[in-house]
VEXDOKOL-130792 format. One line per 8 residues: number of its first residue (from 1); their letters; for each residue x, y, z of N, C-alpha, C. Coordinates in nm, 3 decimals. Atoms other than C-alpha are relative to their C-alpha. Layout:
REM VEXDOKOL-130792
NUM> A> X,Y,Z,X,Y,Z,X,Y,Z | ...
//
This chain:
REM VEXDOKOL-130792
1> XXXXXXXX> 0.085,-0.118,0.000,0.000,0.000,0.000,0.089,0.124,0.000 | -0.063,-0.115,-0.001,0.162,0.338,-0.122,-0.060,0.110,0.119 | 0.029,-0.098,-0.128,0.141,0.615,0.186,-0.134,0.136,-0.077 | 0.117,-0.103,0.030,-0.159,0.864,0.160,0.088,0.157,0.007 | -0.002,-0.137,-0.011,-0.131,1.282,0.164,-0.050,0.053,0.101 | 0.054,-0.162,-0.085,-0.148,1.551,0.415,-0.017,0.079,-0.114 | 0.049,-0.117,0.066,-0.367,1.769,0.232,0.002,0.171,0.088 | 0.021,-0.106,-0.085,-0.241,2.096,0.411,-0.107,0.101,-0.080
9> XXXXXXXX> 0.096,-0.106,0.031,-0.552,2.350,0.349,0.058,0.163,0.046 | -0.055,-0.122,-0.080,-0.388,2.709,0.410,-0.107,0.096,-0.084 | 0.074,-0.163,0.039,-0.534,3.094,0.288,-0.012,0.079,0.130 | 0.007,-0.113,-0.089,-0.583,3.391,0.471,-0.108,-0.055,0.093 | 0.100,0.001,-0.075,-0.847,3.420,0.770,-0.137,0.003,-0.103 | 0.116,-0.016,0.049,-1.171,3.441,0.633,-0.018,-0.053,-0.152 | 0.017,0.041,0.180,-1.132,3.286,0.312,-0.076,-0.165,0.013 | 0.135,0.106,-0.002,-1.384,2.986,0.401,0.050,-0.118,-0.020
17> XXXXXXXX> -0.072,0.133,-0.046,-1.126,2.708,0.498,-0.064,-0.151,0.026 | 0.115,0.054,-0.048,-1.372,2.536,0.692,-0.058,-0.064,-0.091 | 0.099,0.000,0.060,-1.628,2.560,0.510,0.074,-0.122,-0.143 | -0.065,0.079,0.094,-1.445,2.416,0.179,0.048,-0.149,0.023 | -0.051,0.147,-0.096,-1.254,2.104,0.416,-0.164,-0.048,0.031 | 0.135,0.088,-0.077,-1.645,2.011,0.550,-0.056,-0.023,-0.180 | 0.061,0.047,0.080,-1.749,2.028,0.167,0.071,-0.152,-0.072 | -0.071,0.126,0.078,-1.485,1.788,0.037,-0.011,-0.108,0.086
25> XXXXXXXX> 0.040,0.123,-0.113,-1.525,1.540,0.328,-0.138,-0.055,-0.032 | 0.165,0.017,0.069,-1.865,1.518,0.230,-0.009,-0.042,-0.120 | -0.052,0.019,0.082,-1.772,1.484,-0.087,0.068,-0.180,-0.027 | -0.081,0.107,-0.045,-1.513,1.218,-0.019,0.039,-0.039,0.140 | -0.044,0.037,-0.150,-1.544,1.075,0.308,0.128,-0.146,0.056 | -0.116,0.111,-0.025,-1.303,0.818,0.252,0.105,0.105,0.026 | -0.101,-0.100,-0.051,-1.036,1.122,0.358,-0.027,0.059,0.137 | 0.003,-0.010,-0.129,-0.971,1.214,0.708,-0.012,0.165,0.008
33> XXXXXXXX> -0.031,-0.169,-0.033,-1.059,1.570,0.837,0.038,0.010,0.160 | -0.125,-0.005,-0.114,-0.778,1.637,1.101,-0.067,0.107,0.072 | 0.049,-0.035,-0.053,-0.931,1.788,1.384,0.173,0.059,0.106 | -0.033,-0.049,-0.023,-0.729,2.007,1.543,0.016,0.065,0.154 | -0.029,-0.041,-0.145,-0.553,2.131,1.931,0.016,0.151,-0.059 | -0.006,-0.138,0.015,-0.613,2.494,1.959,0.004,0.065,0.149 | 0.048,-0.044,-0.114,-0.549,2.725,2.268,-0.084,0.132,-0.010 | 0.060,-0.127,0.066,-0.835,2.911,2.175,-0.163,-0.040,0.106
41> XXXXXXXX> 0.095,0.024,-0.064,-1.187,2.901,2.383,-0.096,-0.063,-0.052 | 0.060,0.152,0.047,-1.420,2.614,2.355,-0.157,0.106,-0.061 | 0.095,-0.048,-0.001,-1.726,2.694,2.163,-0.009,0.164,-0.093 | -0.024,-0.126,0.082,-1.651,3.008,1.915,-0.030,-0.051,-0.157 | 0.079,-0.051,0.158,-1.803,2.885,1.576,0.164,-0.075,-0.068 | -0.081,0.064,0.075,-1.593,2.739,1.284,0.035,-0.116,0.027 | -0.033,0.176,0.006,-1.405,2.398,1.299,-0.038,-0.020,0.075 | -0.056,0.027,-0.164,-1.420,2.209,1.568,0.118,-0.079,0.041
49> XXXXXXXX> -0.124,-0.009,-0.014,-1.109,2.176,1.738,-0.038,-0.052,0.163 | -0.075,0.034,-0.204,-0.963,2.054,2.104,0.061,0.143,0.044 | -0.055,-0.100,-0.064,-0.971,2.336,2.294,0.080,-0.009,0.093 | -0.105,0.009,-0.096,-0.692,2.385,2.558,0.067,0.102,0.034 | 0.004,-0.153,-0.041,-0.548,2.660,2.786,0.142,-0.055,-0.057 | -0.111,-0.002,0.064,-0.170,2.716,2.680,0.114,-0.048,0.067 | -0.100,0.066,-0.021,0.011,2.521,2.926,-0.032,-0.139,-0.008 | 0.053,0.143,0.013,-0.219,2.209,2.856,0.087,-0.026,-0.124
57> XXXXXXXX> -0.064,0.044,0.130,-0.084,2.238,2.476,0.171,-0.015,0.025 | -0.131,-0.039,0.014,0.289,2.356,2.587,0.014,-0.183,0.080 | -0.048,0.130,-0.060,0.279,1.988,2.822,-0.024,-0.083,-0.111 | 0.047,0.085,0.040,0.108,1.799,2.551,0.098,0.005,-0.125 | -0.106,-0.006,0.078,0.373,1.958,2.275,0.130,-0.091,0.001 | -0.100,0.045,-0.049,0.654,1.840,2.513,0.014,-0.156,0.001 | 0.048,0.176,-0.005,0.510,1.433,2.505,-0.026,-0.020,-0.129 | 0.045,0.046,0.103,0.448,1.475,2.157,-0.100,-0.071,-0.037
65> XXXXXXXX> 0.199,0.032,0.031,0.047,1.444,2.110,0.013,0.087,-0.123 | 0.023,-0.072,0.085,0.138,1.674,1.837,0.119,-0.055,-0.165 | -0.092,0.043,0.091,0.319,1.577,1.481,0.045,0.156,-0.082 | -0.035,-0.136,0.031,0.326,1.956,1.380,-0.080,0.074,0.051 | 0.051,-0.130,-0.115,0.263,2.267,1.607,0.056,0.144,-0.072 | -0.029,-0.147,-0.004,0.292,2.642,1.554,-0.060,0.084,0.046 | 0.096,-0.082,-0.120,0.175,2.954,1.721,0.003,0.120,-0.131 | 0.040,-0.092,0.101,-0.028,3.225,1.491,-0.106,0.075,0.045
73> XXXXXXXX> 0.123,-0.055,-0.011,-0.236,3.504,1.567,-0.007,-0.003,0.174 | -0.020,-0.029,-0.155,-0.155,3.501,1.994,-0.084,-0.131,0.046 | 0.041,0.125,-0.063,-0.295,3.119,1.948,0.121,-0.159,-0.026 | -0.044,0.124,0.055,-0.149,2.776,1.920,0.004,-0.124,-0.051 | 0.049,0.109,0.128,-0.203,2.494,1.678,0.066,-0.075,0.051 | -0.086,0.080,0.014,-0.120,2.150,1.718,-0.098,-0.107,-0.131 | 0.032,0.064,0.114,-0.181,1.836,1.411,0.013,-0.118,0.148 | -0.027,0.154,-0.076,-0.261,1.533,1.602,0.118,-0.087,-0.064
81> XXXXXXXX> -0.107,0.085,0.027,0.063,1.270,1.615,-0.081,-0.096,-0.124 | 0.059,0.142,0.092,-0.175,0.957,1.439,-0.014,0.071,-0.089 | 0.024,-0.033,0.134,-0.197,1.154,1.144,0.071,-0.020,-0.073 | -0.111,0.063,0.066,0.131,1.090,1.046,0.010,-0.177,-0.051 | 0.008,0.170,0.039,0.041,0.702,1.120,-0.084,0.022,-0.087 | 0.139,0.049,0.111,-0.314,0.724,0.898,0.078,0.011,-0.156 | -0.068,-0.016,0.115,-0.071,0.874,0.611,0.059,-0.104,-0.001 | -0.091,0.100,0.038,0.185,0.610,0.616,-0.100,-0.103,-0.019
89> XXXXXXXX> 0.084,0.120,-0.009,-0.101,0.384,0.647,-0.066,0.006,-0.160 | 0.044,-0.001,0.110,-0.225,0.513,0.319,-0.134,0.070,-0.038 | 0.159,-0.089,-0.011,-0.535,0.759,0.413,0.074,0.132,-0.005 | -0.023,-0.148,-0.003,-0.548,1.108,0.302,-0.055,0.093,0.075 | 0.068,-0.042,-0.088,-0.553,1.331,0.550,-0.022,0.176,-0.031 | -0.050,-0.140,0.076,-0.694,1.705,0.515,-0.025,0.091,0.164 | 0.016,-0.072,-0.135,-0.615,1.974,0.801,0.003,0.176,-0.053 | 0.019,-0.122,0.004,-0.681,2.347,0.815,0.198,0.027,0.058
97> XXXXXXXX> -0.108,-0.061,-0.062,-0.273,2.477,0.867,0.020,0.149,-0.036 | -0.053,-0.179,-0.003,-0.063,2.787,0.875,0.126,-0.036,-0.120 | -0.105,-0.034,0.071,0.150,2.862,0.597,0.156,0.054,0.095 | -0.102,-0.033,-0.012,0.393,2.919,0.827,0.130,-0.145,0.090 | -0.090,0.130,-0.068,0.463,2.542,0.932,-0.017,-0.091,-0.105 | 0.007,0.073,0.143,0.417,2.418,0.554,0.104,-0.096,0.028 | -0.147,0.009,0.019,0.830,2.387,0.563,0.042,-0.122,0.073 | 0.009,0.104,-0.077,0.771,2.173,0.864,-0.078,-0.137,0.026
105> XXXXXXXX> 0.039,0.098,0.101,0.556,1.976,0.733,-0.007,-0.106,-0.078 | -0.033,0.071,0.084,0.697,1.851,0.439,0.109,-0.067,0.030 | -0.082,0.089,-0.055,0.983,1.725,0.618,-0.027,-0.134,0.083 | 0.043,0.104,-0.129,0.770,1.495,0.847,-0.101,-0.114,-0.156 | 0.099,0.054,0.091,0.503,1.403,0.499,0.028,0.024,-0.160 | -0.043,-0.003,0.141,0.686,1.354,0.171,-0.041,0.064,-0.095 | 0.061,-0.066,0.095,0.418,1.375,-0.021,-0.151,0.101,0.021 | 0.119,-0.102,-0.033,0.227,1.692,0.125,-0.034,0.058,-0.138
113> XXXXXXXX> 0.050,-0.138,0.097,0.016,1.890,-0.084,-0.058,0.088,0.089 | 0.065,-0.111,-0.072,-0.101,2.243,-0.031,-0.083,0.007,-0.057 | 0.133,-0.033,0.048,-0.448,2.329,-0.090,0.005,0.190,0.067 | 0.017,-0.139,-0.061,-0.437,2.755,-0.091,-0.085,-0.016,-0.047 | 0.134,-0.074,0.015,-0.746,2.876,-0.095,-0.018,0.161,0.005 | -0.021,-0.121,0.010,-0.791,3.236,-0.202,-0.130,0.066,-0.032 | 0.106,-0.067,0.012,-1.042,3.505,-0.205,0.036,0.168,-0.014 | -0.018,-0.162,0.051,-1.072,3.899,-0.327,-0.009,0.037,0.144
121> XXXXXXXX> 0.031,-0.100,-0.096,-1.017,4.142,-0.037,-0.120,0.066,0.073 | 0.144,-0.052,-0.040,-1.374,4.242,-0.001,-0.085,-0.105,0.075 | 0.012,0.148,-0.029,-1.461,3.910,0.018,0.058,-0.027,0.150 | -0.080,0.094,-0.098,-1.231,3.844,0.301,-0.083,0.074,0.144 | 0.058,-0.077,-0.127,-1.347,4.121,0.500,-0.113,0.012,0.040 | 0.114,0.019,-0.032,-1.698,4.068,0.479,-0.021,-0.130,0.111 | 0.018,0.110,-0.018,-1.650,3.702,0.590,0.068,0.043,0.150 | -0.079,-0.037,-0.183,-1.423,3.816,0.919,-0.121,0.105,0.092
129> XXXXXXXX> 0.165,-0.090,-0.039,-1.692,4.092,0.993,-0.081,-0.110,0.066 | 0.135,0.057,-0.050,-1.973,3.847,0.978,0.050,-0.089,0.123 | -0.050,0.067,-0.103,-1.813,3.596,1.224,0.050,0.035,0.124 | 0.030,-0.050,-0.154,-1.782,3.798,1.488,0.106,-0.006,0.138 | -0.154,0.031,-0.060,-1.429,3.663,1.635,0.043,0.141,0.035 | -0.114,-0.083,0.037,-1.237,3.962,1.575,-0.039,0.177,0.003 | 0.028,-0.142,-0.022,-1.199,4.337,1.646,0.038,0.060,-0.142 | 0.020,-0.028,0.165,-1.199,4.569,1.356,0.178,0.004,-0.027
137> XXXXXXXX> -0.097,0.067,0.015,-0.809,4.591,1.443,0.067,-0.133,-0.022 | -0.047,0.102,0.016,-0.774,4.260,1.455,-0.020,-0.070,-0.176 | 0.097,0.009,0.128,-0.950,4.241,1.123,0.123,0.023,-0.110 | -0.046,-0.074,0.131,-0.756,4.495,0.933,0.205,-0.115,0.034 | -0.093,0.046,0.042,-0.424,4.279,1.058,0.017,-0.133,-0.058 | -0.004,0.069,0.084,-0.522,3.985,0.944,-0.033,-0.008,-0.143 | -0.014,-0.026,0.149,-0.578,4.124,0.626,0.118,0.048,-0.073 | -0.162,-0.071,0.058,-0.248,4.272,0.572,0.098,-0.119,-0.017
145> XXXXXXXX> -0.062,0.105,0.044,-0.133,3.898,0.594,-0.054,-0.114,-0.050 | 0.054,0.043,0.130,-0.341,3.798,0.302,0.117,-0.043,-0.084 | -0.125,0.055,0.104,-0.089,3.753,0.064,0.151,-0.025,0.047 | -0.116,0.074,-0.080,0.139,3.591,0.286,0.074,-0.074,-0.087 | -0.062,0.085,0.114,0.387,3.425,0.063,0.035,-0.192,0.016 | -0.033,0.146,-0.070,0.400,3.040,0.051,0.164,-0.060,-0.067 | -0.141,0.073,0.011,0.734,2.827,0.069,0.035,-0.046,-0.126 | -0.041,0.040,0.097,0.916,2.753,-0.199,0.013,-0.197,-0.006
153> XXXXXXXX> -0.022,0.132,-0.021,0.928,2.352,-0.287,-0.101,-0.117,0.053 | 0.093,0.106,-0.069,0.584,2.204,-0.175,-0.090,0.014,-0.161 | 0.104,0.013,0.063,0.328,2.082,-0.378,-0.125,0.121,0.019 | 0.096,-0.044,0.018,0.090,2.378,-0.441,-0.136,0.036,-0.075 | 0.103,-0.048,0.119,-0.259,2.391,-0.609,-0.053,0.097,0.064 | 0.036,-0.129,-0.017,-0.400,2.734,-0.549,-0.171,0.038,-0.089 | 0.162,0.009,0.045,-0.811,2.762,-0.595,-0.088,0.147,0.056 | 0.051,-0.174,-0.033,-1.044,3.137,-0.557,-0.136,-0.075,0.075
161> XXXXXXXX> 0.147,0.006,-0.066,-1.345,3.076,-0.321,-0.071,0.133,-0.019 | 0.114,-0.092,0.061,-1.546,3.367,-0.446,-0.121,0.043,-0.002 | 0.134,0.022,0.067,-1.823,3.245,-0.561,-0.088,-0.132,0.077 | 0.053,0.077,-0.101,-2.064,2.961,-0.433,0.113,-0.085,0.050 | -0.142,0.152,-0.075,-1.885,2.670,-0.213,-0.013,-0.090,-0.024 | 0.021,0.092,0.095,-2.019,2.395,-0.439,0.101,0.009,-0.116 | -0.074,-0.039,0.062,-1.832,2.558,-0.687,0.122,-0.017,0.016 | -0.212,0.036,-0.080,-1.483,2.552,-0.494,-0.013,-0.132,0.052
169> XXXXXXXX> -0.039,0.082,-0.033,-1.547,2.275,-0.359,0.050,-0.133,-0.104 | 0.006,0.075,0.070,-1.579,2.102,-0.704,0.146,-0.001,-0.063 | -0.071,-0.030,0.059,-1.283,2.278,-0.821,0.129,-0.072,0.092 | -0.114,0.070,-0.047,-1.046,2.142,-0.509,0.040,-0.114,-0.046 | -0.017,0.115,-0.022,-1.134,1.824,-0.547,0.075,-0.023,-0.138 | -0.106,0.016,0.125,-1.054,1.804,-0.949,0.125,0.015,-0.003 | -0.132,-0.056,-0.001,-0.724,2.015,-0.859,0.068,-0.114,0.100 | -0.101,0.077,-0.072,-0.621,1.745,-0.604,-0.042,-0.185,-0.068
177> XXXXX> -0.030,0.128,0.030,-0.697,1.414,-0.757,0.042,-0.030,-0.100 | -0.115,0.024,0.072,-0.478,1.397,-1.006,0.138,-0.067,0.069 | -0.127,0.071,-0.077,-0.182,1.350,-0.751,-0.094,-0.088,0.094 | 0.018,0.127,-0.123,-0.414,1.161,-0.502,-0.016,-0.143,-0.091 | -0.018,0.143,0.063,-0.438,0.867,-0.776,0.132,-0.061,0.020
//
């Protein structure tokens, strides 16, 4: 049995991550959607995630419950460890990450792909608005790291959420099974 894909899912805040990862699961539920350690408060809307205060994650980092961690935005991310096993095992797994632990990543999952997901500026800010997270500062800085640049050397397909989410979602899936055969 050849090893499966971490499908890393990255894009800016508000560009409908989520939303896109719950359509393709649906879609194809034979693929794992990687549920996620966050020290972020239980109960705030979007994924759902393992909430945890920040020395639960910093002990659980240290024992390695995590196969890739980073801290973004004054929170901290971890990738559950077994995800690494379900890949080698030959299941594709897809997780919401940060472009800024791609690098780290691909060193642990050969054959990662990136799934960016991208959306117009107006777009982005409507979608952060409506959700209700975020102050209007907090807003305008996660918009300034919109076009965050991604790593050189990974597998990237790059898709516009825009328009409906049937639509993108149809378009991921075409854009990634080509390499998932």
């Amino acid at each position: 049995m050849s090893p499966g894909h971490l499908i890393a899912v990255v894009g800016p805040s508000g560009v409908g991550k989520d939303s896109v990862m719950a359509g393709m699961i649906a879609a194809q539920p034979d693929m794992r959607l990687v549920r996620r350690t966050i020290t972020r408060a239980p109960g705030l809307g979007g994924e759902d995630y393992d909430a945890v205060t920040p020395e639960a994650f910093d002990a659980a980092a240290q024992t390695g419950a995590f196969c890739v961690y980073w801290s973004a935005h004054g929170l901290s991310y971890g990738i559950p460890a077994d995800v690494l096993t379900d890949v080698k095992r030959g299941k594709d797994c897809l997780a919401n990450f940060s472009r800024s632990a791609l690098l780290q990543a691909k060193a642990l999952f050969p054959r990662l792909m990136v799934l960016n997901i991208t959306a117009s500026p107006a777009t982005l800010a409507k979608r952060l608005a409506g959700r209700g997270r975020e102050t209007e500062s907090e807003i305008a800085a996660r918009l300034k790291q919109a076009d965050k640049a991604l790593p050189a050397g990974v597998n990237i397909v790059t898709i516009t959420n825009d328009g409906a989410l049937e639509d993108t979602v149809a378009q991921a899936l075409a854009a990634l099974q080509p390499a998932r055969v």
